[in-house]
C-alpha positions in Angstrom: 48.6 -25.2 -77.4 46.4 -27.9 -76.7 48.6 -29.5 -74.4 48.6 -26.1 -72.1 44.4 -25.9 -72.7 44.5 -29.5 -71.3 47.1 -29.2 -68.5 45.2 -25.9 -66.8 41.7 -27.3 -67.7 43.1 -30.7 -65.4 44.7 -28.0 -62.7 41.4 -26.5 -62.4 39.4 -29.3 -61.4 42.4 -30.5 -58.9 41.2 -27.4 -57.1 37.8 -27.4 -57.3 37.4 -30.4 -55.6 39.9 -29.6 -53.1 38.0 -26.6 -52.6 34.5 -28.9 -52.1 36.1 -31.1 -49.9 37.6 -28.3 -47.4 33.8 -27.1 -47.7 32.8 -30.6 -46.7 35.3 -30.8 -44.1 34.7 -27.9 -42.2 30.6 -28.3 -42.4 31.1 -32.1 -41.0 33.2 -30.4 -38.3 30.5 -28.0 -37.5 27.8 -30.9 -37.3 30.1 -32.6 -35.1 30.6 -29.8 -33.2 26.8 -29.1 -32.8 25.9 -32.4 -32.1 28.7 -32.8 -29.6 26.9 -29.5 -27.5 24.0 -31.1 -25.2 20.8 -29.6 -25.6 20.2 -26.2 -23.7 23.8 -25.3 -23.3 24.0 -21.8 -24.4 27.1 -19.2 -25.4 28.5 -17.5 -22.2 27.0 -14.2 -22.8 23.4 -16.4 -23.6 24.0 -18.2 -20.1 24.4 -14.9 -18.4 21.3 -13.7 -19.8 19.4 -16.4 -18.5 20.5 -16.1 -15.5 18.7 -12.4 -15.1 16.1 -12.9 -13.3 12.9 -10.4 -13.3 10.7 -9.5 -10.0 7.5 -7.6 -10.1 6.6 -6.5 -6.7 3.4 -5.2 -6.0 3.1 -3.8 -2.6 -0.5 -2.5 -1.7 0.6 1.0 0.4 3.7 2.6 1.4 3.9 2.4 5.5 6.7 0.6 7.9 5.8 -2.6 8.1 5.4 -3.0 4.3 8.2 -1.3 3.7 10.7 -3.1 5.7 8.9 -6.4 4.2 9.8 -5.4 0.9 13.2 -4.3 1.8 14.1 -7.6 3.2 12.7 -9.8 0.4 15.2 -7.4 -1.7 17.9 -7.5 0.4 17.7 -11.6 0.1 17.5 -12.3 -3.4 20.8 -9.6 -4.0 22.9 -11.5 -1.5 22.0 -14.8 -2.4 22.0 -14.2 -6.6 24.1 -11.3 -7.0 22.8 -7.1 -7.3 23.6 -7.9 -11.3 21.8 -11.0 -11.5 17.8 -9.3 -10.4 15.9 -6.8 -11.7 13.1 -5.3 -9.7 10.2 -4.1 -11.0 8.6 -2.3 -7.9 5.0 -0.6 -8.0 2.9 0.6 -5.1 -0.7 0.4 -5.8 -1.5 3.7 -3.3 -3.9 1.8 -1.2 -6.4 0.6 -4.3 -7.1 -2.6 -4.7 -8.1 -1.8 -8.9 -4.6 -0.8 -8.9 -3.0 -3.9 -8.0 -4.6 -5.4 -10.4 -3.5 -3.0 -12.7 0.3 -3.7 -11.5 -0.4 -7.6 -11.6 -1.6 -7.3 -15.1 1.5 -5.2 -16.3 4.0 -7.8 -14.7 2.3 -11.0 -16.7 2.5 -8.8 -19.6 6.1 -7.8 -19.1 6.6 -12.3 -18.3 8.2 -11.4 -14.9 10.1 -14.7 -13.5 8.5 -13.9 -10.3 5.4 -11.9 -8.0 5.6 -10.3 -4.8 2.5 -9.4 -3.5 3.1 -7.4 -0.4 -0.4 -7.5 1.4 -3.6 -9.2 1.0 -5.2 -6.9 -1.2 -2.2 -7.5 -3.9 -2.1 -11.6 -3.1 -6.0 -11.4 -4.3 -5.1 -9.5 -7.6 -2.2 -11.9 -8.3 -4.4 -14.9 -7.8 -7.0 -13.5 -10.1 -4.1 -12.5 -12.6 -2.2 -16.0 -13.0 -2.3 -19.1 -12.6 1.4 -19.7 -14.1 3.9 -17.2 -12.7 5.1 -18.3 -9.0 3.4 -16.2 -6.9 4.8 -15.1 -2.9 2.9 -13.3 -0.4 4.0 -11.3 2.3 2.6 -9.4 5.4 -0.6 -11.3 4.7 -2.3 -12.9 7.9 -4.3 -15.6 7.1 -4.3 -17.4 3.6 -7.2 -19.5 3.9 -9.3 -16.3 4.4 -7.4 -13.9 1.7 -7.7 -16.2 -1.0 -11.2 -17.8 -0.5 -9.6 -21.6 0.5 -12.0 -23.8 2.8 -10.3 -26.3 5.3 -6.8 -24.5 4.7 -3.9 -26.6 6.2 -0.9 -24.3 5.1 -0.5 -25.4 1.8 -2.2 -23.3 -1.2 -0.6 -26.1 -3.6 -1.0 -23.5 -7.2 1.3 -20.7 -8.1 0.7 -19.3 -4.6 2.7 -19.4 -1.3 4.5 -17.3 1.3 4.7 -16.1 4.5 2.5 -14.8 7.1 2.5 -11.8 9.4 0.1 -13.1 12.1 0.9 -12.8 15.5 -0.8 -15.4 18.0 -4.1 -14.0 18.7 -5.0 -15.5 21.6 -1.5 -14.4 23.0 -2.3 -10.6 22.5 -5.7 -10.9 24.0 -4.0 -12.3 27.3 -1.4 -9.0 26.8 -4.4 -6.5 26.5 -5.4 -8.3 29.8 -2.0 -8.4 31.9 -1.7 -4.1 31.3 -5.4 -3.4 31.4 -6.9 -6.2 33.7 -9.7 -3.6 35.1 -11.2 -2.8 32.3 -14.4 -3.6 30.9 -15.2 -2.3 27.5 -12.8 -3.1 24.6 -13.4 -1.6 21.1 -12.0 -3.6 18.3 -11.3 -1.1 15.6 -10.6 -2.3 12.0 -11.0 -1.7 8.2 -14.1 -3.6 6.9 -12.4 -3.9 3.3 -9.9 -5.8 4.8 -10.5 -9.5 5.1 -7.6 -10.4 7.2 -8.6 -8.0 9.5 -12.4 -8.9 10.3 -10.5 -12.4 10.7 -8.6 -11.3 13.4 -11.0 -8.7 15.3 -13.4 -11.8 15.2 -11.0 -14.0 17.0 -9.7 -12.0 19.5 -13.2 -10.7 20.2 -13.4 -14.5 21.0 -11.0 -14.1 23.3 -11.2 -11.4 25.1 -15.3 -11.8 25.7 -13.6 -15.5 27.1 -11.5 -13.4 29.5 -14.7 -11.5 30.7 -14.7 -8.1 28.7 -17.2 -6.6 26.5 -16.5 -6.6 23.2 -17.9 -3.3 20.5 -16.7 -3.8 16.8 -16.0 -0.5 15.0 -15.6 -1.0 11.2 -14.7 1.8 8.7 -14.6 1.0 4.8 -11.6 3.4 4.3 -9.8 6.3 5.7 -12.8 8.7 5.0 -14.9 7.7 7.6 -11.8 6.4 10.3 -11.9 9.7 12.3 -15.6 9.6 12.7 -15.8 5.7 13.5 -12.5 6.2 15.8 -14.2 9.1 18.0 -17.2 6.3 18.7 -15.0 3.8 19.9 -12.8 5.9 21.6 -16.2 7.6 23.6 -17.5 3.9 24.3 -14.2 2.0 25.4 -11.9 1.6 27.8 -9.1 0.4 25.4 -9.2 0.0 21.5 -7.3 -3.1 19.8 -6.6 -2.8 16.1 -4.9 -5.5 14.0 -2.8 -5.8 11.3 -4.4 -3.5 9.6 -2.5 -1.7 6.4 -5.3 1.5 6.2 -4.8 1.8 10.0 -0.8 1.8 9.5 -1.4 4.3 7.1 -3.7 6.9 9.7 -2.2 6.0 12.7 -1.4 9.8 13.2 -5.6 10.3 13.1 -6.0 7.5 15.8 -3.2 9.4 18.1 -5.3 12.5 17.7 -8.5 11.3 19.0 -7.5 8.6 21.6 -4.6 10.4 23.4 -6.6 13.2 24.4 -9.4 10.9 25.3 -7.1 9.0 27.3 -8.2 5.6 25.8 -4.9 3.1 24.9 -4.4 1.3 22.2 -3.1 -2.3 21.7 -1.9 -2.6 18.4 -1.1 -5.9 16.0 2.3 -5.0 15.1 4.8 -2.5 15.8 4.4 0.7 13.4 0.7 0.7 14.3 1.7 0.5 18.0 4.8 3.1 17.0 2.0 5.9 15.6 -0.6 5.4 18.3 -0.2 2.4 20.5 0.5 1.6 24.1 1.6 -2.2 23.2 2.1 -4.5 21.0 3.0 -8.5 20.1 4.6 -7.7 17.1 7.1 -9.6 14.5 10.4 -8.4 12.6 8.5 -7.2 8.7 12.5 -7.1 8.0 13.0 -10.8 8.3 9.6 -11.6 7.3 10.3 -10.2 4.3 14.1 -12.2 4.3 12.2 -15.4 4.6 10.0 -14.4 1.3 13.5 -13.7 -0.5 15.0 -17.2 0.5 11.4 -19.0 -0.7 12.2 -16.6 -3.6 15.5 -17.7 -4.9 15.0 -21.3 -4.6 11.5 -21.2 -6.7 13.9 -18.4 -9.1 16.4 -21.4 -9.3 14.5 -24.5 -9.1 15.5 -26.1 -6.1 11.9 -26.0 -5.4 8.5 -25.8 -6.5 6.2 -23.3 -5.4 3.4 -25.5 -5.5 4.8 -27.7 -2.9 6.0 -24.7 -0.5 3.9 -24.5 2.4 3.2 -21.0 4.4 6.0 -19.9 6.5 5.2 -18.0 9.8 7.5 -15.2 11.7 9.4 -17.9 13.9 9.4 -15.3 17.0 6.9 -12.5 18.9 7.7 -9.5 21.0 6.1 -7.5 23.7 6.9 -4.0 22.8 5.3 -0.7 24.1 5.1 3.0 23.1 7.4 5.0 25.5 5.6 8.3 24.9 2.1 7.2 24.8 2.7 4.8 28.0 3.8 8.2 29.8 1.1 10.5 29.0 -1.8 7.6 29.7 0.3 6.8 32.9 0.4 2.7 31.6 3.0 0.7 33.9 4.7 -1.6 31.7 5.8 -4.8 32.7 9.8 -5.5 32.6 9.3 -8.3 29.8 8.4 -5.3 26.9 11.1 -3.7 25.0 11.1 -0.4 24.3 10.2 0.8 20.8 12.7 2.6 19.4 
């Protein structure tokens, strides 16, 4: 009896320590394992998570040229990453400025990868929102003026950059002048809540007073007062200009009604203006403006580059375009270098 007692006592211990080792073993393997794994590499499913990438987009007000800006930043970060591989989070802020900030707020809380901030008024509110998330702009004119910069030279150098919208100024003073070289009183009609657009009325004033013409600013604060402020200038001048102007894109249909009848054209800063109640425009492609956000988008969203050391980008072509309709009824001859708006 004590010779079994001792023989299973010895077989026990055989196979506890056979049973430590294989422990041992396999946890040696697993350190190897782990150790042999560089740092950051993740499980397949983990690397296709990280790949998701988040966009906030905060565009200011729902019109053309917005719209078709916003469209084509989309339409370059799906083709160029993948329609599984983005996730938009898009917001229009209705024309407020409190709301964009609002939207901005919600997307550093949400720890978006990326902003768009379709317009000035939602560049300001992502600049006064973060400092860390990459920040583009779109269909904004001038940076220097929208975001407060002295001595601007192209390059915000923070979490800010983008593209531009703005048209050579000097370039649709000297169109205003080839279809309406008679006249003699120009109004220069424009949102006074705008920055970017006070910029630009200023300049071309410039301009256009250099070419010989009188020059009558007419500033509204917001689309309450544009009918009145419109029937003055239209009553006073010979032709109106507007800019870029997002509150004028948005009433174009209130411009129509007082300066058709009136029989005063417009000259518009881009092409939906000039579409609603325009006789002309220099106007750029918001489509591919907004394309050439998307590409500055996916190499920031990938980190071929740094947005920090991305300098403005600028529509890289102009076109004369004119208002068939309106040309017709004001009896405007259009020269045979405008296209047609469609």
């Amino acid at each position: 009896m004590k010779k079994i007692l001792a023989l299973m006592l010895a077989l026990c211990m055989v196979l506890t320590l056979a049973a430590c080792g294989s422990s041992s073993d396999a946890g040696d393997a697993a350190q190897d394992t782990a150790e042999s794994t560089p740092a950051g590499d993740e499980t397949a499913a983990g690397d296709a998570a990280s790949d998701v990438y988040t966009v906030g987009i905060c565009q200011l007000v729902q019109h053309d040229a917005l719209d078709a800006a916003t469209q084509g930043f989309k339409d370059a970060l799906v083709e160029a990453l993948g329609e599984d591989k983005v996730v938009f989070n898009e917001q229009n802020a209705q024309n407020d400025s409190n709301t964009c900030s609002t939207i901005i707020s919600s997307f550093v809380t949400e720890g978006v990868d990326l902003i768009l901030a379709n317009a000035t008024p939602a560049l300001q509110a992502a600049q006064a929102g973060t400092d860390t998330i990459p920040v583009l702009g779109t269909s904004v004119t001038e940076y220097g003026v929208a975001l407060g910069l002295d001595g601007f030279d192209g390059l915000v150098g923070t979490n800010i950059s983008g593209t531009s919208d703005l048209a050579p100024l000097d370039q649709q003073a000297a169109m205003l002048q080839q279809l309406f070289p008679d006249a003699e009183n120009v109004g220069l009609l424009y949102c006074s809540s705008e920055a970017n657009s006070q910029y630009q009325v200023d300049t071309v004033k410039g301009y256009l007073e250099e070419m010989g013409y009188t020059c009558e600013l007419y500033a509204f604060s917001d689309s309450n007062d544009l009918s009145s402020v419109c029937t003055s200038a239209a009553a006073n001048s010979d032709v109106i200009y507007v800019p870029t102007d997002n509150t004028v894109a948005s009433n174009t249909e209130i411009i129509n009604n007082i300066c058709l009848p009136a029989e005063v054209p417009v000259i518009a800063g881009e092409e939906g203006i000039c579409a609603g109640c325009g006789v002309a425009t220099l106007s750029i492609s918001y489509y591919d403006l907004g394309v050439a956000t998307g590409n500055m988008a996916v190499k920031i969203l990938t980190g071929e580059a740094n947005v920090s050391e991305m300098p403005i980008e600028y529509a890289p072509q102009f076109t004369k375009k004119y208002n068939p309709a309106n040309c017709e009824a004001l009896g405007v001859a259009v020269p045979d270098d405008f296209e047609a708006i469609g």
